[in-house]
N, C-alpha and C positions, 0 to 999 in steps of 0.2 A: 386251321389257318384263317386268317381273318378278312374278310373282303374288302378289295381296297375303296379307300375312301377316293372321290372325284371333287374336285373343287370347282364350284359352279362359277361363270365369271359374273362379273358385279353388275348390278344393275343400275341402268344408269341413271345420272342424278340428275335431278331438273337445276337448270342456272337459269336465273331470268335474263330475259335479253336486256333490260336497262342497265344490267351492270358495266361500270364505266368498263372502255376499253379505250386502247391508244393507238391512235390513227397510223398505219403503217404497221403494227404487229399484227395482224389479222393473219389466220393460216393460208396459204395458198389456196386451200375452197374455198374459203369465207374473199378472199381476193378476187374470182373470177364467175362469182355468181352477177347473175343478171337482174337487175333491180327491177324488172321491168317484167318476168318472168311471174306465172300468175300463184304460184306454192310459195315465190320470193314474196312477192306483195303482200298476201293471205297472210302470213307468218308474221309479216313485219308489223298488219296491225288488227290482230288479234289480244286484245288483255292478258297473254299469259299468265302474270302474276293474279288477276283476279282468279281468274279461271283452276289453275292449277292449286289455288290456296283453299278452293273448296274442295276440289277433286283430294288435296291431302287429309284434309277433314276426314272425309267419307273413310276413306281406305287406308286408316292410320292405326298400325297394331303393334304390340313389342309383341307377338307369336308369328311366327312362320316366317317366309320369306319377306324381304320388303318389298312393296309392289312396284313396278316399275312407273317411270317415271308420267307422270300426269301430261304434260306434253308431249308424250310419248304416246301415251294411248289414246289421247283425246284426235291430235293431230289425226291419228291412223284412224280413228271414224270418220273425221271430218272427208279424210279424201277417199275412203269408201261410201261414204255416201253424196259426194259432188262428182264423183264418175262413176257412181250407179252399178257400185261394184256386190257381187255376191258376197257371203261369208269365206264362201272356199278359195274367191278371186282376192 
């Protein structure tokens, strides 16, 4: 008998934030965030496209998984290391 196969869910995919959007279709989180809030602000003006356009450089393979997204993992150091957080934290 053959073991069953598990399908991993996808991983997610960077979208730059300058992509045009239309004023009033925002989702209901993107509607009730605080602009003023300090991961709002962070976010808002950090280079993502430069930044994540090296990050895909580096970590760009047609073998194995695809790596998850460059905002994604960049993000999650930046705020592991602005609240002084451990590896396991």
């Amino acid at each position: 008998m053959r073991g069953s196969y598990k399908k991993r869910a996808p991983s997610p995919v960077y979208s730059s934030p300058n992509q045009l959007s239309f004023e009033g279709f925002e989702t209901p989180f993107e509607q009730q965030l605080d602009l003023n809030n300090r991961w709002v602000f962070l976010a808002r003006n950090i280079p993502w496209d430069r930044i994540v356009g090296v990050y895909d450089k580096v970590f760009s393979s047609a073998e194995g998984r695809k790596p998850l997204s460059g905002r994604l993992v960049l993000g999650s150091l930046m705020i592991k290391h602005l609240c002084k957080l451990s590896d396991r934290e």
